[in-house]
C-alpha positions in Angstrom: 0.0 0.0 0.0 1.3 3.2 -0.4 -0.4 7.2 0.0 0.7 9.7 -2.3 0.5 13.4 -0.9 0.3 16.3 -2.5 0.9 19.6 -2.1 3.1 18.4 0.7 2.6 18.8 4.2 5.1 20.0 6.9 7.4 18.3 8.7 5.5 17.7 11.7 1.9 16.5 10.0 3.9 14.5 7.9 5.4 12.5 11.2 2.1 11.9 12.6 0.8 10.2 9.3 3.5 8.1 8.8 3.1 7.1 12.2 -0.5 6.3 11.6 0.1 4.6 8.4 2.2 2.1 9.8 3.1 -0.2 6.9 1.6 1.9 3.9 4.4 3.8 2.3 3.9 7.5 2.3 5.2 10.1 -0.4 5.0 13.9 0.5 5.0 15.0 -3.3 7.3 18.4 -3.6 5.8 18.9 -6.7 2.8 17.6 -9.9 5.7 16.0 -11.9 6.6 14.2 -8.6 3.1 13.4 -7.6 2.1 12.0 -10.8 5.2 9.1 -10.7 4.1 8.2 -7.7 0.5 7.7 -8.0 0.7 5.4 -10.4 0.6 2.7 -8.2 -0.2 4.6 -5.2 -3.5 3.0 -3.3 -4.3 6.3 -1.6 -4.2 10.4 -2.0 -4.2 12.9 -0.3 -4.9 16.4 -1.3 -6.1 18.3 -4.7 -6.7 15.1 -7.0 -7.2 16.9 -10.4 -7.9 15.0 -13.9 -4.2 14.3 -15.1 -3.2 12.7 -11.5 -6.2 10.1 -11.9 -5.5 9.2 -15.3 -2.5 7.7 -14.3 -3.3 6.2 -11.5 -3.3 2.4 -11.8 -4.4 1.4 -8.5 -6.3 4.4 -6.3 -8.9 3.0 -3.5 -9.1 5.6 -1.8 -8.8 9.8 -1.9 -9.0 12.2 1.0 -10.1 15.7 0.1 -8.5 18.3 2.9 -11.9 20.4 2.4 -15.6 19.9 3.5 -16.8 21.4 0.7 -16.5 19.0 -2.5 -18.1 21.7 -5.5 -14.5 22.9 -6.3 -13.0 19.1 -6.0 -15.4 16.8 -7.8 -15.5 16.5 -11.3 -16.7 13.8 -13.7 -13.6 11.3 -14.0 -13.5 11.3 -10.1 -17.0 10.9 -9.9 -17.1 7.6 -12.1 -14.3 6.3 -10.6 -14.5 3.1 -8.1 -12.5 4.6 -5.7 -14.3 5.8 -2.3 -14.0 9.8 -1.7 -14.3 11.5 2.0 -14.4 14.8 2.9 -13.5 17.1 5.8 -16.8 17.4 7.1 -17.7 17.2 11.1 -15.3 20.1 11.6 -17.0 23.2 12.2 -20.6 22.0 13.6 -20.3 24.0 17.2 -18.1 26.6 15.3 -20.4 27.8 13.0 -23.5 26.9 15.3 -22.0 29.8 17.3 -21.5 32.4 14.8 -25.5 31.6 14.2 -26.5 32.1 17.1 -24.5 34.9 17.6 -26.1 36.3 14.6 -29.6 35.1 15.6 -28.7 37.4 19.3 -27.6 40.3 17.2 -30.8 40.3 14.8 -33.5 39.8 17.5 -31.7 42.2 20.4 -31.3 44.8 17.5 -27.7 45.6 18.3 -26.1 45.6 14.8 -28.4 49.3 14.6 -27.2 50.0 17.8 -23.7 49.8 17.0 -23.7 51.6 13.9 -25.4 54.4 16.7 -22.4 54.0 19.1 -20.5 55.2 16.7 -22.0 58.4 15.6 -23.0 58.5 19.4 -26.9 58.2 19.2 -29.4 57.5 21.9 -32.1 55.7 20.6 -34.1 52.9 21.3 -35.4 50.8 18.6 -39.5 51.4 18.8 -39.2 55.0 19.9 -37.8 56.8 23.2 -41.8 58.1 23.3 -42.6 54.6 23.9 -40.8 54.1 27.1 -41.9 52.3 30.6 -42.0 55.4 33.2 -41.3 54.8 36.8 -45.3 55.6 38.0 -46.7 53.0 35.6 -43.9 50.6 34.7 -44.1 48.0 32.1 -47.5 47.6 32.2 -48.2 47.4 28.4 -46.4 45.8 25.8 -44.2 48.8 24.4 -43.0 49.7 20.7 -39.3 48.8 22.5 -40.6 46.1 23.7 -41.9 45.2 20.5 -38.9 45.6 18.7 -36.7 43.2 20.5 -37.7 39.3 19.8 -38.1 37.6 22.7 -36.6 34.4 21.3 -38.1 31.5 23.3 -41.5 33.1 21.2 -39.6 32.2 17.8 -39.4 29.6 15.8 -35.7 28.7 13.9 -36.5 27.0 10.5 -32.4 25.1 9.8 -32.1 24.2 5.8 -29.9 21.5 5.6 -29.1 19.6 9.0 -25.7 17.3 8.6 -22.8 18.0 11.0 -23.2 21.9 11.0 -27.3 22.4 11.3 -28.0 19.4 13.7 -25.5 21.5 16.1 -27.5 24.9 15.2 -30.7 22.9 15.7 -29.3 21.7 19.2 -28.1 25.7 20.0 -31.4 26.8 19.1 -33.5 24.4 21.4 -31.1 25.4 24.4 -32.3 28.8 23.9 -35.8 27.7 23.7 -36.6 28.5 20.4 -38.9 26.1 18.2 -36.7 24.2 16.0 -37.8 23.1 12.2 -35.3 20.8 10.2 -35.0 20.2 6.3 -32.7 17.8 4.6 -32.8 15.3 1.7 -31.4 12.4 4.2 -31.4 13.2 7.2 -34.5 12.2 9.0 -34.2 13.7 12.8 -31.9 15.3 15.1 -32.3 13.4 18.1 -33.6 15.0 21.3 -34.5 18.5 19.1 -36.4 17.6 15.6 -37.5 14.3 15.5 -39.0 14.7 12.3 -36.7 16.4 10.1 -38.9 17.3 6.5 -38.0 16.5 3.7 -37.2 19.0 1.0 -40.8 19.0 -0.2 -42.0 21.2 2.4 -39.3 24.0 2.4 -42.3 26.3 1.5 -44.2 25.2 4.7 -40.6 25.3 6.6 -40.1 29.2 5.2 -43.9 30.4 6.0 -43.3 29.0 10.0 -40.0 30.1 10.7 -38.8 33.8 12.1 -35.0 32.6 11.3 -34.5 30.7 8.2 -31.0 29.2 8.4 -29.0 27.9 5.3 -26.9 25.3 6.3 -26.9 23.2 3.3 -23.4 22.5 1.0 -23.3 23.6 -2.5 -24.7 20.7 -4.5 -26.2 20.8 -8.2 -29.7 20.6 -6.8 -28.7 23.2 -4.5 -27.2 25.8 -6.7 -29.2 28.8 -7.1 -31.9 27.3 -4.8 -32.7 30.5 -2.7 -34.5 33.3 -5.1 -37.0 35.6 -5.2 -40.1 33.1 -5.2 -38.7 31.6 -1.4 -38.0 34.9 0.1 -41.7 35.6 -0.9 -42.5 32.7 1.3 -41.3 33.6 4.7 -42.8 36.2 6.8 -42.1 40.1 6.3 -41.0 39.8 10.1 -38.3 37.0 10.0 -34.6 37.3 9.2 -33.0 35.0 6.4 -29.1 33.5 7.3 -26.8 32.2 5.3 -23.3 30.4 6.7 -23.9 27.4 4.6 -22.8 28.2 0.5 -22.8 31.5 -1.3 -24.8 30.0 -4.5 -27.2 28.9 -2.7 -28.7 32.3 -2.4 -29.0 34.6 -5.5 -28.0 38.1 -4.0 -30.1 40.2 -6.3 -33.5 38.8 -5.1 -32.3 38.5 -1.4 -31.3 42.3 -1.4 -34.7 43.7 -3.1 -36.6 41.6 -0.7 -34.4 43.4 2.4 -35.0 46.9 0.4 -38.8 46.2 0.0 -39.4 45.1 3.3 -40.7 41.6 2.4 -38.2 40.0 5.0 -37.1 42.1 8.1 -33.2 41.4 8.1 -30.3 39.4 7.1 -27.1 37.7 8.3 -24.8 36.5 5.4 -21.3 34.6 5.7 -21.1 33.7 2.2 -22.2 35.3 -1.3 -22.7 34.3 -4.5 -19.7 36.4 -5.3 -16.5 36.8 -3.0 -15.0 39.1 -1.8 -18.7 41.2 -1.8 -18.3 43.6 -4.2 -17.6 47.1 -2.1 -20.5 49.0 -4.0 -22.5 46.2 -3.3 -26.0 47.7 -2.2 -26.0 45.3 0.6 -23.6 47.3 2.6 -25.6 50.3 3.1 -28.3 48.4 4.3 -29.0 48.8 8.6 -30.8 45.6 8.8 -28.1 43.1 7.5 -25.2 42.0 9.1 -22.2 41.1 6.6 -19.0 39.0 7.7 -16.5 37.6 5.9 -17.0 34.2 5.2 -14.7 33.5 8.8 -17.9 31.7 10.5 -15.8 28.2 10.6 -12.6 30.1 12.0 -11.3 28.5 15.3 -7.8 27.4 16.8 -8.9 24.3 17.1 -9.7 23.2 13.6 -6.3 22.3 12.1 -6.1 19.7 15.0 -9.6 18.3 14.0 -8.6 18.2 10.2 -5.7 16.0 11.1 -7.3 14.3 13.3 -9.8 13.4 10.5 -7.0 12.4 7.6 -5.2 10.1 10.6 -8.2 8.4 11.5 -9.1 7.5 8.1 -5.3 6.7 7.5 -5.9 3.8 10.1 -9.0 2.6 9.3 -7.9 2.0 5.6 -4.4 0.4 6.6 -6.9 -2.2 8.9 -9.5 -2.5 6.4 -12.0 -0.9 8.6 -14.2 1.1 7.6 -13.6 5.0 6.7 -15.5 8.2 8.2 -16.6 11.3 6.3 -17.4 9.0 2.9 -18.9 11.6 0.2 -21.4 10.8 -2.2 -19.1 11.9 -4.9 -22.1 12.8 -7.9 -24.0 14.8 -4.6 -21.1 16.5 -3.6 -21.3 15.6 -0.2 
């Protein structure tokens, strides 16, 4: 057996899976011309496969993508090819589940308007200073400020797509005793929070309930474009739409008229259909989105859990056992 890497790794990855790989040969590739002598008879890869490297390869069982994401790795030689892909996936799930909920805190305690008012130094309260609680009365009536900030165990969190990533967003979401909806194509519950998850048929019924609508789906060909103008026209003018799972899953020009028009109250995007987000972009000047960029996954600990990942599966396939994180190469994921 023998697993052919390339680009190659540093010096200290490169210890650990040899150490893991026991008997299997490893070659850290310096360079393509390198990389494709070796993989003739290599059993195994590691890193950025592209079409000339698999023609040559005589004996490949196995190929580790070092991404989650497969859109940018797949293509159709790999897919018709015996060998067995996997993926990085299983790395960000309470990551990103934070940045959403951070967002989902943000959005319904209005403070992305209140720190755009810190810093031209502006006192005022989302609903109207007018509408205050004085200290004769108190907060004996349900105020415009009141109003104005969700009270989140009253909403309902609709997650798109619930793998790794949205099963832990689902989880976040019932610990703050929100209502929790899940969609996915396979993935039929997330134990202890959804037990039914839906199944893409009723996305329309999942967009109408929900006061956050969460994409956390991957980039797939059915996927692609998904998100227009005729599904923002199914969720309520009150709820806010995030997106930390692909950028073409959404199409930006529908998303920001519906933000401009009022037909859904706010926004949270990590990803775009284009990136970087063009600077005169109209979705920057608008107060009810919040924009970051595409850093929802960052973490120290994620290079450790991406090695962690490529040695486990190292071992497995040197004892014949089974691998973890096995794509579905033509579903890209």
């Amino acid at each position: 057996m023998k697993l052919v890497i390339h680009p190659p790794v540093d010096d200290d990855r490169l210890a650990q899976i040899r150490s893991a790989a026991g008997p299997m040969a490893v070659v850290n590739a310096c360079d393509a011309q390198a990389a494709a002598e070796e993989i003739i008879d290599a059993s195994a890869f590691f890193g950025k496969l592209t079409p000339e490297l698999l023609s040559v390869a005589g004996q490949l069982e196995w190929v580790q993508a070092p991404t989650a994401s497969l859109e940018h790795y797949v293509f159709d030689d790999l897919v018709a090819h015996p060998c067995t892909l996997t993926n990085m996936r299983g790395l960000y799930y309470d990551v990103i589940a934070d940045h959403v909920m951070g967002y989902v805190i943000v959005l319904a305690r209005n403070l992305h308007r209140y720190l755009r008012q810190q810093i031209n130094r502006t006192w005022a309260p989302v609903g109207g200073e007018q509408e205050r609680s004085d200290f004769l009365s108190g907060p004996g009536w349900v105020s415009g400020i009141d109003a104005s900030h969700l009270h989140l165990a009253d909403c309902t969190m609709g997650v798109v797509g619930t793998g790794s990533i949205g099963a832990e967003i689902c989880r976040r979401a019932d610990a703050f005793g929100m209502t929790v909806l899940g969609l996915d194509p396979v993935c039929r519950s997330v134990p202890g929070v959804v037990e039914q998850v839906w199944p893409v048929e009723r996305l329309p019924e999942l967009l109408a309930a929900s006061d956050f609508v969460v994409i956390a789906a991957p980039h797939t060909p059915e996927t692609e474009g998904w998100f227009g103008a005729e599904q923002f026209g199914q969720m309520k003018s009150t709820a806010h739409f995030i997106n930390i799972g692909r950028g073409a899953i959404v199409q930006l020009d529908p998303l920001t008229e519906a933000l401009e028009n009022g037909q859904i109250a706010g926004a949270a995007l990590d990803v775009y259909e284009v990136e970087p987000l063009p600077a005169d972009h109209r979705l920057w000047g608008l107060e009810n989105v919040l924009l970051t960029p595409h850093i929802a996954a960052a973490s120290p600990r994620i290079a450790e859990r991406h090695l962690e990942t490529l040695l486990e599966n190292i071992r497995n396939f040197v004892a014949g056992e089974d691998l973890v994180t096995v794509a579905d190469k033509a579903r890209w994921f």
